[in-house]
N, C-alpha and C positions, 0 to 999 in steps of 0.2 A: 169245387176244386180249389176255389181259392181261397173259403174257410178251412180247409185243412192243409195247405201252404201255408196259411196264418198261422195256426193252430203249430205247425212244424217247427216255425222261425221263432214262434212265441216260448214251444217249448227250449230251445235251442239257446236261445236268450239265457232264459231262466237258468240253462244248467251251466253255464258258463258262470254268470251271478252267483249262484250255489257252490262253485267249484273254487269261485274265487273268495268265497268267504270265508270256506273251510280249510283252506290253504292256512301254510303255516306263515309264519310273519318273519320276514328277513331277520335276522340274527343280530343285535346292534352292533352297530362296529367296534372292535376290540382298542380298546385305547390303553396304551402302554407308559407307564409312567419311567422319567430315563433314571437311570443307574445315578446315582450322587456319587461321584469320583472324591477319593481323599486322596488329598496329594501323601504321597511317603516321603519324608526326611528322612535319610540316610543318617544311621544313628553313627556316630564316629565312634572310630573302635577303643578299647577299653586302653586305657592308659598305664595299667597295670602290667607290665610284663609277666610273661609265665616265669615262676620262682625256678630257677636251674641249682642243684647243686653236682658239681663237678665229681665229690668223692661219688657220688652214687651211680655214676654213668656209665656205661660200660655191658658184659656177660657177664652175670652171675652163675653157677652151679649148686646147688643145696648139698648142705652138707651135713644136716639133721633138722627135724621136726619133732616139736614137742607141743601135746595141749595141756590146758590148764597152768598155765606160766609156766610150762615147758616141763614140768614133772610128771607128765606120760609121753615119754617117747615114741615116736612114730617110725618105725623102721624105714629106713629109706634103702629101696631096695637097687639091684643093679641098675635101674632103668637111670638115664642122664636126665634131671629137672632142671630147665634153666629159664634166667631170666633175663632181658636185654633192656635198659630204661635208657632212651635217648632225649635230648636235648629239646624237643619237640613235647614232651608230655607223654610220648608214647612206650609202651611193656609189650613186651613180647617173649614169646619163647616156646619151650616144648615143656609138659606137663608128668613127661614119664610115659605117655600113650600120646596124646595129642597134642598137635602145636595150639599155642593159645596168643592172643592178643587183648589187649585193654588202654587204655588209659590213667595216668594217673596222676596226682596234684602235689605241689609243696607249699603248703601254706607259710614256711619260714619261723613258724610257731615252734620254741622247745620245750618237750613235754619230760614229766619223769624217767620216761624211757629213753629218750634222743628227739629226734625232728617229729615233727606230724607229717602222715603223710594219708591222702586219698585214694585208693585203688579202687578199679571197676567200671561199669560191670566189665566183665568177663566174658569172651566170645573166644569158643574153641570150637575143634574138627571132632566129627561123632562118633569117633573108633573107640570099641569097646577091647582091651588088652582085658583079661583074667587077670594076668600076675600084680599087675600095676592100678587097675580103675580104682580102688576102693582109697589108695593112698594119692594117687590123681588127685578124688575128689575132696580129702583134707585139704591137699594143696591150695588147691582154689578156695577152696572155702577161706582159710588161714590169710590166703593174698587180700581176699574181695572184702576182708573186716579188717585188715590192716592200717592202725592211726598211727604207728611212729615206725623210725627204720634208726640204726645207728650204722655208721661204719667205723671200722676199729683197723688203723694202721694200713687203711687201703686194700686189706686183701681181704678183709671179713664183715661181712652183713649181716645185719640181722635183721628182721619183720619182727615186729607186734602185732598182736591182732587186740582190739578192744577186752576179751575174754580175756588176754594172757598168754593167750598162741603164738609160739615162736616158732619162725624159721631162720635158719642160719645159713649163708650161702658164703662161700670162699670165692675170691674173681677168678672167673677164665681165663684162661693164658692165649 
Protein backbone atom coordinates (compact mmCIF):
# COMPACT_ATOMS: atom_id res chain seq x y z
CA UNK A 1 0.00 0.00 0.00
CA UNK A 2 2.59 2.20 0.41
CA UNK A 3 4.15 1.56 -3.13
CA UNK A 4 1.15 2.77 -4.56
CA UNK A 5 0.69 5.97 -2.33
CA UNK A 6 4.16 6.47 -3.77
CA UNK A 7 3.36 5.60 -7.13
CA UNK A 8 0.01 8.11 -6.53
CA UNK A 9 2.04 11.25 -5.22
CA UNK A 10 4.70 10.34 -7.80
CA UNK A 11 2.33 10.42 -10.40
CA UNK A 12 0.73 13.59 -9.02
CA UNK A 13 4.04 15.26 -9.06
CA UNK A 14 4.69 14.50 -12.52
CA UNK A 15 1.47 15.99 -13.80
CA UNK A 16 1.68 19.10 -12.20
CA UNK A 17 5.51 19.27 -13.83
CA UNK A 18 3.89 18.48 -17.19
CA UNK A 19 1.05 20.96 -16.74
CA UNK A 20 3.43 23.57 -15.77
CA UNK A 21 5.59 23.20 -18.77
CA UNK A 22 2.99 23.22 -21.08
CA UNK A 23 1.40 26.20 -19.88
CA UNK A 24 1.63 29.31 -21.70
CA UNK A 25 4.32 31.83 -20.76
CA UNK A 26 3.01 35.18 -19.16
CA UNK A 27 2.69 37.77 -21.83
CA UNK A 28 5.72 40.40 -21.55
CA UNK A 29 4.67 43.37 -20.19
CA UNK A 30 3.47 45.99 -22.56
CA UNK A 31 5.83 49.01 -22.55
CA UNK A 32 4.50 52.22 -23.94
CA UNK A 33 6.52 54.59 -25.43
CA UNK A 34 5.04 58.53 -24.31
CA UNK A 35 3.52 60.82 -26.86
CA UNK A 36 6.43 63.54 -27.94
CA UNK A 37 4.33 66.73 -27.30
CA UNK A 38 5.14 69.76 -29.92
CA UNK A 39 4.60 72.83 -28.33
CA UNK A 40 2.12 75.02 -30.94
CA UNK A 41 2.92 78.66 -31.50
CA UNK A 42 0.02 80.47 -32.08
CA UNK A 43 0.67 81.85 -35.65
CA UNK A 44 -0.36 85.77 -35.49
CA UNK A 45 -2.99 86.68 -37.70
CA UNK A 46 -2.42 87.83 -41.03
CA UNK A 47 -1.62 91.46 -41.37
CA UNK A 48 -3.42 91.97 -44.43
CA UNK A 49 -6.81 93.19 -44.06
CA UNK A 50 -9.74 91.78 -46.13
CA UNK A 51 -9.80 94.22 -49.18
CA UNK A 52 -13.54 96.13 -48.76
CA UNK A 53 -14.89 98.13 -51.49
CA UNK A 54 -17.74 100.33 -50.36
CA UNK A 55 -19.26 100.80 -54.18
CA UNK A 56 -20.05 96.88 -54.04
CA UNK A 57 -21.64 96.51 -50.78
CA UNK A 58 -25.02 96.41 -50.37
CA UNK A 59 -28.45 94.08 -52.26
CA UNK A 60 -28.05 93.51 -55.64
CA UNK A 61 -31.10 92.20 -58.16
CA UNK A 62 -30.09 90.82 -61.59
CA UNK A 63 -31.18 92.51 -64.26
CA UNK A 64 -29.78 90.39 -67.27
CA UNK A 65 -27.50 87.50 -68.04
CA UNK A 66 -25.71 86.81 -70.79
CA UNK A 67 -22.85 83.78 -71.89
CA UNK A 68 -20.12 84.07 -74.00
CA UNK A 69 -19.26 87.82 -73.17
CA UNK A 70 -22.72 88.27 -72.96
CA UNK A 71 -23.87 87.63 -76.64
CA UNK A 72 -26.47 84.86 -75.66
CA UNK A 73 -28.79 86.18 -73.52
CA UNK A 74 -30.07 84.35 -70.69
CA UNK A 75 -33.63 85.14 -69.95
CA UNK A 76 -34.23 86.19 -66.55
CA UNK A 77 -37.41 85.13 -65.77
CA UNK A 78 -40.07 86.47 -63.12
CA UNK A 79 -38.33 84.94 -60.15
CA UNK A 80 -36.31 87.83 -57.85
CA UNK A 81 -32.16 86.82 -58.09
CA UNK A 82 -30.20 88.60 -55.63
CA UNK A 83 -27.28 89.23 -54.21
CA UNK A 84 -26.03 90.66 -50.63
CA UNK A 85 -21.94 91.16 -50.36
CA UNK A 86 -21.10 92.63 -46.84
CA UNK A 87 -18.11 94.01 -45.43
CA UNK A 88 -17.06 90.73 -43.84
CA UNK A 89 -16.25 88.79 -47.26
CA UNK A 90 -19.59 87.40 -47.07
CA UNK A 91 -22.64 86.80 -50.46
CA UNK A 92 -25.50 85.85 -49.90
CA UNK A 93 -28.90 85.78 -51.49
CA UNK A 94 -31.79 83.98 -53.29
CA UNK A 95 -31.01 82.27 -56.55
CA UNK A 96 -34.58 82.51 -58.40
CA UNK A 97 -35.59 79.02 -56.37
CA UNK A 98 -33.03 78.76 -53.58
CA UNK A 99 -31.42 80.90 -51.02
CA UNK A 100 -27.56 80.67 -51.53
CA UNK A 101 -24.44 81.82 -49.60
CA UNK A 102 -20.68 81.94 -50.26
CA UNK A 103 -17.82 83.76 -49.92
CA UNK A 104 -15.89 86.07 -51.71
CA UNK A 105 -12.50 88.05 -52.10
CA UNK A 106 -11.07 91.42 -53.46
CA UNK A 107 -7.75 91.23 -54.37
CA UNK A 108 -7.51 95.20 -55.22
CA UNK A 109 -5.99 94.10 -58.66
CA UNK A 110 -7.62 96.05 -61.98
CA UNK A 111 -8.20 93.87 -64.68
CA UNK A 112 -9.51 94.76 -68.27
CA UNK A 113 -12.88 94.43 -67.10
CA UNK A 114 -12.93 96.34 -63.75
CA UNK A 115 -11.76 94.94 -60.12
CA UNK A 116 -10.71 91.12 -59.71
CA UNK A 117 -12.80 89.48 -57.67
CA UNK A 118 -13.05 85.72 -56.13
CA UNK A 119 -16.34 84.09 -55.55
CA UNK A 120 -17.19 80.59 -54.08
CA UNK A 121 -17.76 77.85 -53.52
CA UNK A 122 -21.16 78.13 -53.44
CA UNK A 123 -23.69 76.53 -50.86
CA UNK A 124 -27.51 76.55 -51.40
CA UNK A 125 -31.02 75.03 -50.29
CA UNK A 126 -32.07 71.82 -52.43
CA UNK A 127 -35.45 73.10 -53.85
CA UNK A 128 -36.10 72.06 -57.18
CA UNK A 129 -38.52 75.10 -58.86
CA UNK A 130 -39.36 73.74 -62.91
CA UNK A 131 -39.75 77.29 -64.08
CA UNK A 132 -36.48 78.71 -62.65
CA UNK A 133 -33.74 75.47 -61.78
CA UNK A 134 -32.20 75.41 -65.23
CA UNK A 135 -31.30 79.46 -65.20
CA UNK A 136 -30.65 79.06 -61.23
CA UNK A 137 -28.13 76.94 -62.26
CA UNK A 138 -26.31 79.47 -64.98
CA UNK A 139 -26.44 81.85 -62.18
CA UNK A 140 -24.20 80.07 -59.88
CA UNK A 141 -22.32 78.77 -62.29
CA UNK A 142 -21.65 82.60 -63.83
CA UNK A 143 -21.08 83.73 -59.92
CA UNK A 144 -18.64 80.74 -58.72
CA UNK A 145 -16.10 81.61 -62.28
CA UNK A 146 -16.46 85.25 -61.49
CA UNK A 147 -12.70 87.26 -61.81
CA UNK A 148 -13.89 90.91 -62.10
CA UNK A 149 -17.18 92.99 -61.14
CA UNK A 150 -17.44 96.79 -62.20
CA UNK A 151 -19.97 99.21 -60.65
CA UNK A 152 -21.17 101.97 -62.82
CA UNK A 153 -22.81 105.12 -60.96
CA UNK A 154 -23.70 103.11 -57.93
CA UNK A 155 -26.71 101.61 -59.10
CA UNK A 156 -25.39 98.96 -61.72
CA UNK A 157 -23.21 95.89 -61.47
CA UNK A 158 -21.80 93.78 -63.36
CA UNK A 159 -19.93 90.13 -62.87
CA UNK A 160 -17.52 88.64 -65.34
CA UNK A 161 -16.93 85.26 -65.30
CA UNK A 162 -13.38 84.03 -66.63
CA UNK A 163 -15.34 82.70 -69.97
CA UNK A 164 -17.03 86.11 -70.68
CA UNK A 165 -20.17 85.66 -68.65
CA UNK A 166 -22.01 88.41 -67.59
CA UNK A 167 -24.28 89.33 -65.13
CA UNK A 168 -25.83 92.61 -64.52
CA UNK A 169 -27.46 93.56 -61.30
CA UNK A 170 -29.22 97.13 -60.53
CA UNK A 171 -29.12 97.92 -56.36
CA UNK A 172 -32.09 97.25 -54.26
CA UNK A 173 -33.75 99.90 -52.76
Amino acid sequence: MKVSFAIVVACAVLAVLIAGCTSQSPAPPVTTTPATTVPVTPTPASTQAFEVDPALLGTWTVREMGLQGGSAPVPVLNAKITAAFDDSGNLGGNGGCNGYGSSYTLSGRITEFGKEIAIGPIISTLMYCEATSAQETTYFQILQDAESYAVEGDQTLSIRSRLGSVIVFTRSS
